[in-house]
Backbone and ligand atoms as CSV (ligand in chain L), in Angstrom:
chain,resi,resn,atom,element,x,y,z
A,1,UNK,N,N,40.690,77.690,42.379
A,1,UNK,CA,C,41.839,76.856,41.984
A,1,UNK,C,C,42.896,76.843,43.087
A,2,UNK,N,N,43.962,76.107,43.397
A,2,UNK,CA,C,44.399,75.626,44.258
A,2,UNK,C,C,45.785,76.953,43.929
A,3,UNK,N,N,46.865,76.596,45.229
A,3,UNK,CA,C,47.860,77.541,45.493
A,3,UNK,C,C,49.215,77.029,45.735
A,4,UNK,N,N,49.951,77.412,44.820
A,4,UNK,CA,C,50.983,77.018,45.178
A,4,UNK,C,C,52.267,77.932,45.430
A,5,UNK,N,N,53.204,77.244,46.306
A,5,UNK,CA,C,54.166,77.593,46.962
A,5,UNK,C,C,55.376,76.944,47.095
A,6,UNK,N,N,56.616,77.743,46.168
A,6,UNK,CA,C,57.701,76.741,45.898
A,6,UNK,C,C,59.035,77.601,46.827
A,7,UNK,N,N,59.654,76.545,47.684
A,7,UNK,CA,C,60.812,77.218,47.878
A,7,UNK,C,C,62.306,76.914,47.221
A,8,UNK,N,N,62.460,77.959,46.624
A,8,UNK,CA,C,64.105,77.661,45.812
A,8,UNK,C,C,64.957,77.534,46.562
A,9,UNK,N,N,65.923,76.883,46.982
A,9,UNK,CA,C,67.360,76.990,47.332
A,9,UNK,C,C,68.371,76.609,46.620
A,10,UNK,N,N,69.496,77.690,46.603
A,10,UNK,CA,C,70.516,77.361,45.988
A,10,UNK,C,C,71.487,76.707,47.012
A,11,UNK,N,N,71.992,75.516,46.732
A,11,UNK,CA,C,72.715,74.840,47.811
A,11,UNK,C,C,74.129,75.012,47.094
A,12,UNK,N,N,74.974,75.204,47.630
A,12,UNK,CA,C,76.496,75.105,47.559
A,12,UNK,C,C,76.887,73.410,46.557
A,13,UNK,N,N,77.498,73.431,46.320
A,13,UNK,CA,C,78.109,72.192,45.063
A,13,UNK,C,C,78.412,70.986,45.782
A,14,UNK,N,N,78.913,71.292,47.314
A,14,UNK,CA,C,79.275,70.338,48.146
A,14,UNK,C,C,78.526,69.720,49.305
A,15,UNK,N,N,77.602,70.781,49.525
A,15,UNK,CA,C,76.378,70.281,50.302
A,15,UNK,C,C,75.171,69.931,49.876
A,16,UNK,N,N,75.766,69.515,48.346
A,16,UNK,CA,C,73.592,68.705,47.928
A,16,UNK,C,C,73.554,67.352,48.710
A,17,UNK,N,N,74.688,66.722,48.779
A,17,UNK,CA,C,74.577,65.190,49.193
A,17,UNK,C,C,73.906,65.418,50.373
A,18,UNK,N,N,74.156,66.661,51.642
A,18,UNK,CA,C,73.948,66.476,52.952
A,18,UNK,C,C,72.271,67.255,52.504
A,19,UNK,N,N,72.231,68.106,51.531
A,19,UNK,CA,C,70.637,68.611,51.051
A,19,UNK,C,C,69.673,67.806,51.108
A,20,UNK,N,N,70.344,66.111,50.206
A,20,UNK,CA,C,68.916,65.364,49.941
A,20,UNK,C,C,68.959,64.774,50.606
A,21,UNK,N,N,70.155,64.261,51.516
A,21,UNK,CA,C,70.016,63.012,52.485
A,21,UNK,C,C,68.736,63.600,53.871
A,22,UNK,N,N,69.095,65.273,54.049
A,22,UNK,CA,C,67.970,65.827,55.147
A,22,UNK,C,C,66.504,64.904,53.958
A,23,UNK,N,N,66.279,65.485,52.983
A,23,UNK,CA,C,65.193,65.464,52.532
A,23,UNK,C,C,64.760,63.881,52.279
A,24,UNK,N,N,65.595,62.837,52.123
A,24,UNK,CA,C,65.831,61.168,52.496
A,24,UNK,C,C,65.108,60.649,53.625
A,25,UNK,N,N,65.256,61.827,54.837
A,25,UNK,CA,C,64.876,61.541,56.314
A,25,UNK,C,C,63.519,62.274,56.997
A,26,UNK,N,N,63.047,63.386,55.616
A,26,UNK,CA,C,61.808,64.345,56.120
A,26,UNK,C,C,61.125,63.762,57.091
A,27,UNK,N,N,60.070,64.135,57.704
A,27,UNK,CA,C,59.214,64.049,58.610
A,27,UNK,C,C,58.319,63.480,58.017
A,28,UNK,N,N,58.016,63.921,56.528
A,28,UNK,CA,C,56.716,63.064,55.712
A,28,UNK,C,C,55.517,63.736,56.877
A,29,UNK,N,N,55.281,64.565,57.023
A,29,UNK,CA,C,53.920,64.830,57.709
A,29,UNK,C,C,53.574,66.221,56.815
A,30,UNK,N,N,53.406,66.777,55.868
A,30,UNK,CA,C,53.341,67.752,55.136
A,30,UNK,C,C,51.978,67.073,54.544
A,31,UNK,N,N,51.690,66.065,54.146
A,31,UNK,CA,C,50.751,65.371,53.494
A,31,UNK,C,C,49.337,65.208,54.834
A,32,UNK,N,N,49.857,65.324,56.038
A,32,UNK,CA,C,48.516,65.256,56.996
A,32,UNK,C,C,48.081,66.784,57.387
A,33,UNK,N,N,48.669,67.948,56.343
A,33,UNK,CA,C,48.154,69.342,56.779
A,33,UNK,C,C,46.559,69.232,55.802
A,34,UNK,N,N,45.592,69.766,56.821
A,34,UNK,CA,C,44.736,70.511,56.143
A,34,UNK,C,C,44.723,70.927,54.598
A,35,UNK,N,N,44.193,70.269,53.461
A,35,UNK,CA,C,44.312,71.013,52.465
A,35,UNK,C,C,45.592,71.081,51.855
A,36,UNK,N,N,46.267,69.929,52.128
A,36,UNK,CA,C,47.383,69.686,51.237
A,36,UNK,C,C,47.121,68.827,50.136
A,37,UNK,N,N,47.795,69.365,48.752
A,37,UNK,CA,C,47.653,68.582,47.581
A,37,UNK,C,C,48.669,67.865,46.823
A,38,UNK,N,N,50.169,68.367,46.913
A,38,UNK,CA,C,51.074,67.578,46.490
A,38,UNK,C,C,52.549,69.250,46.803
A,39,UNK,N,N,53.264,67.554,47.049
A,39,UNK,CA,C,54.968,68.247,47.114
A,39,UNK,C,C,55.705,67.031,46.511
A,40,UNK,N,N,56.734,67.638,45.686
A,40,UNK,CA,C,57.788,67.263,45.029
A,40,UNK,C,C,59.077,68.386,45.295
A,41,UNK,N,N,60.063,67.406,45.211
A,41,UNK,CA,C,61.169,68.150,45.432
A,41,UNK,C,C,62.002,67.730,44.614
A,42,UNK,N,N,62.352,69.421,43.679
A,42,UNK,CA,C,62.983,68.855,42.265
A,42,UNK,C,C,64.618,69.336,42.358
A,43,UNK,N,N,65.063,68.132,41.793
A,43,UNK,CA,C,66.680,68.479,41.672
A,43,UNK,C,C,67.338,69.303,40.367
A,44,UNK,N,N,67.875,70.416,40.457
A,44,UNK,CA,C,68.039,71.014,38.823
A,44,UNK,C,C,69.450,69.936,37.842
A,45,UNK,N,N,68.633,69.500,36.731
A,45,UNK,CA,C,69.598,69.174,35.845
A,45,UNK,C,C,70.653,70.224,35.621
A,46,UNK,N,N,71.793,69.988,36.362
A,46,UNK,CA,C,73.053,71.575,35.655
A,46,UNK,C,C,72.983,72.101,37.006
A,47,UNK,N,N,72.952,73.588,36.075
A,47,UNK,CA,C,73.135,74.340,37.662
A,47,UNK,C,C,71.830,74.841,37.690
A,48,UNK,N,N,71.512,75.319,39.122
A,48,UNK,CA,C,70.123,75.781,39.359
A,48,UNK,C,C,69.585,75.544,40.724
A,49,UNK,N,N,68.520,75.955,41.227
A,49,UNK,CA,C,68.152,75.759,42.632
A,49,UNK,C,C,67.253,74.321,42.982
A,50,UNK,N,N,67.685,73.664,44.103
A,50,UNK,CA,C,66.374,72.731,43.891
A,50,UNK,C,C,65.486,73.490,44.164
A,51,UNK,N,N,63.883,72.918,43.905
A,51,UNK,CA,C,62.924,73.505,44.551
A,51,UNK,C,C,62.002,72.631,44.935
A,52,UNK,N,N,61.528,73.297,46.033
A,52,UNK,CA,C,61.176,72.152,46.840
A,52,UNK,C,C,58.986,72.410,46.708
A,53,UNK,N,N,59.058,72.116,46.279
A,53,UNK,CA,C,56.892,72.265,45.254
A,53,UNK,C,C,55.657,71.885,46.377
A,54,UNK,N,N,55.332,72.710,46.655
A,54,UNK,CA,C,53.815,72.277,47.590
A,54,UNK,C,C,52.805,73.279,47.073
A,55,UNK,N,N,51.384,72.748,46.604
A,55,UNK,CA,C,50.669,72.629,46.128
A,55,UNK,C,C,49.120,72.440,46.946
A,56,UNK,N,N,48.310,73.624,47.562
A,56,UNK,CA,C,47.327,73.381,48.724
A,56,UNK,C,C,46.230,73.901,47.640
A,57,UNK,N,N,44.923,73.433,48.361
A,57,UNK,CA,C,43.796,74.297,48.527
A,57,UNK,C,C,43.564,75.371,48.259
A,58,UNK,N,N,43.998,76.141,49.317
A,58,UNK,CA,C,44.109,77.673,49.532
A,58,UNK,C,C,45.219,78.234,49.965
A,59,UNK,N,N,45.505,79.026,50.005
A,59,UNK,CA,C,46.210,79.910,50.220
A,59,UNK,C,C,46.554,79.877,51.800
A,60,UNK,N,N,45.259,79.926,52.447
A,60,UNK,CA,C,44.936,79.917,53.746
A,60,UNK,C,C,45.144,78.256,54.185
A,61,UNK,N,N,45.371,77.619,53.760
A,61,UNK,CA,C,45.896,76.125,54.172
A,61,UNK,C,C,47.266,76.449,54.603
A,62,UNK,N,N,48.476,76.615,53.248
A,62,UNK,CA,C,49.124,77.089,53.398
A,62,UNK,C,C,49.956,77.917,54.643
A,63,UNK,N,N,49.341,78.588,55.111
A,63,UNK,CA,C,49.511,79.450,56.440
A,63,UNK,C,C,49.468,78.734,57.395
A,64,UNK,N,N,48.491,78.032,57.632
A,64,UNK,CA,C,48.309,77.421,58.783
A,64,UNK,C,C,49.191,76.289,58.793
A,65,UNK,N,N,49.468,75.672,57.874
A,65,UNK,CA,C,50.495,74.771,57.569
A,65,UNK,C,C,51.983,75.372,58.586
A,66,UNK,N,N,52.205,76.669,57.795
A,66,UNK,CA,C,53.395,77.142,58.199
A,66,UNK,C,C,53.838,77.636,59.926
A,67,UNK,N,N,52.421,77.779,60.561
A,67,UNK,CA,C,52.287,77.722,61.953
A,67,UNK,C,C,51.694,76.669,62.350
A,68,UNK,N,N,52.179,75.770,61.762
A,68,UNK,CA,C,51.714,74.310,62.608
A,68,UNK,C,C,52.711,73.144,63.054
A,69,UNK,N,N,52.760,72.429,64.327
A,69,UNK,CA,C,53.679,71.676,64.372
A,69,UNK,C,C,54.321,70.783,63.255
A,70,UNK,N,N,53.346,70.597,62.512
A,70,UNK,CA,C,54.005,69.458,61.232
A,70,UNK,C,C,55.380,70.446,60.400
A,71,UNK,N,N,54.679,72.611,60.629
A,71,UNK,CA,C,56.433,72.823,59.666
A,71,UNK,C,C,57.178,72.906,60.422
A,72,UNK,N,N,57.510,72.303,61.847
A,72,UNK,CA,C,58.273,72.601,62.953
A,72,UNK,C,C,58.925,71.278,62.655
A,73,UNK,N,N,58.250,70.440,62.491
A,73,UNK,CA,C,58.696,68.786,62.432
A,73,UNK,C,C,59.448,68.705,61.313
A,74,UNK,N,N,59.136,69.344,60.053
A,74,UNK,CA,C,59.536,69.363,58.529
A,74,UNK,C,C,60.866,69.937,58.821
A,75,UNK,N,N,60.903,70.713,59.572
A,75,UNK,CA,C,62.434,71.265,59.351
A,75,UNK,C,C,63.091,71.239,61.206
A,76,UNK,N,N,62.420,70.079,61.760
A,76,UNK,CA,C,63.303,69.761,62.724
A,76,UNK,C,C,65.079,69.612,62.596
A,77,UNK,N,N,65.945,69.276,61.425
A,77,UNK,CA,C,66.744,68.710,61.019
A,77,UNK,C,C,67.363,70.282,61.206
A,78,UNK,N,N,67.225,71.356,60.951
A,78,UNK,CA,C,67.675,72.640,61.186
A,78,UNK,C,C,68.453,72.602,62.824
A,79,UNK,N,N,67.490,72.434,63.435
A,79,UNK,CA,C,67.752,72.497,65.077
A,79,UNK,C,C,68.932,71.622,64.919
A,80,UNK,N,N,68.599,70.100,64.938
A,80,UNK,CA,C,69.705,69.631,65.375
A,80,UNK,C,C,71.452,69.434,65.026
A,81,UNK,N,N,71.013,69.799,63.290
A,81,UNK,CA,C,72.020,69.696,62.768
A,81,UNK,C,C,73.064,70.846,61.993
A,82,UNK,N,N,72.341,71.721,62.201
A,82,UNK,CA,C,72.236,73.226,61.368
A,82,UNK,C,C,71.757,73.315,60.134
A,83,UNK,N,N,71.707,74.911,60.294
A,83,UNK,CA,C,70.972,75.021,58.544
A,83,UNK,C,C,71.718,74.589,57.553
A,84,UNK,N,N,71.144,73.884,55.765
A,84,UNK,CA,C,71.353,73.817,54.964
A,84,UNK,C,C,72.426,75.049,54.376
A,85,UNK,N,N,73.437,74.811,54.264
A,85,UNK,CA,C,74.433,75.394,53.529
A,85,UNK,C,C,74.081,75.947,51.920
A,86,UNK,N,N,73.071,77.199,52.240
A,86,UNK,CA,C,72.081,77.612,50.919
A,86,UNK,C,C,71.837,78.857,51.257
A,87,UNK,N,N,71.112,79.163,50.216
A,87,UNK,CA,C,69.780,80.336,50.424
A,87,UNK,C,C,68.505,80.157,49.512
A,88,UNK,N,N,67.876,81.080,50.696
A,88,UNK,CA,C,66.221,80.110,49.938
A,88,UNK,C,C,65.367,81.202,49.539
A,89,UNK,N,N,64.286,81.408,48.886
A,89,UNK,CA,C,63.839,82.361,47.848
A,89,UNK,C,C,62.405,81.783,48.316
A,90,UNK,N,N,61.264,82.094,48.269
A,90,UNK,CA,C,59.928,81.697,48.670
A,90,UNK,C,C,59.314,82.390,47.287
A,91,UNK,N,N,58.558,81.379,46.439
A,91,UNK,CA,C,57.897,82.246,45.170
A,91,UNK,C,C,56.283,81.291,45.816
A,92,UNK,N,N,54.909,82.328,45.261
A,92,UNK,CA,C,53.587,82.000,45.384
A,92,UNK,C,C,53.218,82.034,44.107
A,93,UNK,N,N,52.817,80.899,43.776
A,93,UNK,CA,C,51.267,81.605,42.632
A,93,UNK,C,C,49.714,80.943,42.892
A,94,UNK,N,N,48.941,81.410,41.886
A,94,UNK,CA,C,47.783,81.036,41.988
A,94,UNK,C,C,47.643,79.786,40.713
A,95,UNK,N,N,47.131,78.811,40.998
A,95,UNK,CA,C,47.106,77.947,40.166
A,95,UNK,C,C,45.790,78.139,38.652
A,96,UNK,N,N,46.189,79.396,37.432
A,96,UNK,CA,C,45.056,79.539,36.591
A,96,UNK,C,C,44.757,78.125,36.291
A,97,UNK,N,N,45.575,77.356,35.788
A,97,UNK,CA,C,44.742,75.786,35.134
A,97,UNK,C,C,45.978,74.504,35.199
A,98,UNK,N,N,44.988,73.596,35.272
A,98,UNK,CA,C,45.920,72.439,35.813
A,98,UNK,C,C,45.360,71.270,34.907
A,99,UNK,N,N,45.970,70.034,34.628
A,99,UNK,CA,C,45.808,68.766,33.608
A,99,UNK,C,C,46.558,67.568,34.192
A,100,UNK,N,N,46.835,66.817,34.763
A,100,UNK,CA,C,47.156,65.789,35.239
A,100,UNK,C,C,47.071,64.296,34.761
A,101,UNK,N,N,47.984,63.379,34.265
A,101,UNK,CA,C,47.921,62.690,33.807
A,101,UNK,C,C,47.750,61.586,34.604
A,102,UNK,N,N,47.023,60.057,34.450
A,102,UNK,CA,C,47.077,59.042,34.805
A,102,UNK,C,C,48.668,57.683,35.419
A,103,UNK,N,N,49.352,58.417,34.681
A,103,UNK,CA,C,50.219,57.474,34.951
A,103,UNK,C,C,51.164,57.827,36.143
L,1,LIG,C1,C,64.447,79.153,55.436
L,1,LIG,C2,C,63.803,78.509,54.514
L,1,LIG,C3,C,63.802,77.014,54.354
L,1,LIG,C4,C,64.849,76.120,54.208
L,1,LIG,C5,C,66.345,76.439,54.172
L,1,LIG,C6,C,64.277,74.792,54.070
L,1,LIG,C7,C,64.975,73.584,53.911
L,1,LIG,C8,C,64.427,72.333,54.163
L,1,LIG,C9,C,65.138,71.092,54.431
L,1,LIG,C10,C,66.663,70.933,54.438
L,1,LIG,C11,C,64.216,70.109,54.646
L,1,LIG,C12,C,64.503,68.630,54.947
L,1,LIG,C13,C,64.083,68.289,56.360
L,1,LIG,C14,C,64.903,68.948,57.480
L,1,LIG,O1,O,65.945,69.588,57.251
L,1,LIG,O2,O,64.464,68.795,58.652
L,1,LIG,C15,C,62.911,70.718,54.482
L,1,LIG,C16,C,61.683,70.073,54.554
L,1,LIG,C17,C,60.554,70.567,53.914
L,1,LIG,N1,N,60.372,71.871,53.529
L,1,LIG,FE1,FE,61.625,73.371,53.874
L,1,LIG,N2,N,62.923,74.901,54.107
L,1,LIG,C18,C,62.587,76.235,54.277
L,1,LIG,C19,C,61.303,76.755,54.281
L,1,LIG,C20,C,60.255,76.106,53.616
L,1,LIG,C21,C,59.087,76.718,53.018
L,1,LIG,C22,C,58.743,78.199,53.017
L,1,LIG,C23,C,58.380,75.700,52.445
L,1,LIG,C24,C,57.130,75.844,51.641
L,1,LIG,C25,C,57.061,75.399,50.395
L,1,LIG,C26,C,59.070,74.447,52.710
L,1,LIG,C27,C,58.658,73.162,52.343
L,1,LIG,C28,C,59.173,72.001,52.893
L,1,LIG,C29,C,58.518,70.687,52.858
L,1,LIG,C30,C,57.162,70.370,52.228
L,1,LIG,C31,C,59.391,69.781,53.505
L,1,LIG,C32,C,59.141,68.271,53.756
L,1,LIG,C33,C,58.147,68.174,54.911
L,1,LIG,C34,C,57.675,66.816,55.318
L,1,LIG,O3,O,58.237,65.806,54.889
L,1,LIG,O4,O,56.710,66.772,56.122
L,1,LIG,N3,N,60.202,74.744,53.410
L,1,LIG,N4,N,63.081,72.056,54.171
């Protein structure tokens, strides 16, 4: 079963606008890694962290993902502009069972 890997950040109250506008402008190359299956990036109704959802293969996709130019590209926006005004939390699990709907 497939692996997933969510990163939480709690962003400050005043920097979500500059949060999603980075995420407005991503690189979109997360989808040409090896063994990628899906990312969503969820905004919390209230208070709460977004989290940002990727969803591989393996485990070992994953990794290589994370040493590969595409997560260099994903978070190019760091370099030029500085980091996100946050902190970020890295949670893993193993995917026991999954159901997916059509629509
Ligand atoms: C220090 C920790 C991290 C922070 C603060 C962070 C924050 C961000 C931000 C602000 C962006 C928007 C693009 C940009 O700024 O250039 C981004 C892109 C992204 N991040 Fe992170 N990130 C971190 C680590 C991770 C990790 C561990 C994952 C794994 C789930 C992840 C998954 C992604 C994905 C999938 C994208 C979009 C990539 C694409 O469009 O190709 N990030 N991240």
């Amino acid at each position: 079963m497939s692996f997933v890997v969510i990163n939480a950040v709690t962003v400050q109250g005043d920097a979500s606008a500059d949060f999603e506008e980075r995420f407005a402008k991503r690189a979109g190359k997360v989808s040409q890694s090896p063994g990628f299956e899906a990312f969503e990036l969820l905004k919390p109704i209230g208070d709460g962290r977004y989290l940002v959802y990727t969803r591989w293969a393996t485990e070992d996709d994953f990794k290589a993902w994370m040493q590969s130019q595409q997560f260099s590209a994903a978070h190019s926006q760091h370099a030029e502009r500085g980091p996100v005004n946050g902190e970020s939390e890295v949670w893993r699990f193993d995917v026991l069972q999954a159901e997916y709907g059509s629509a």
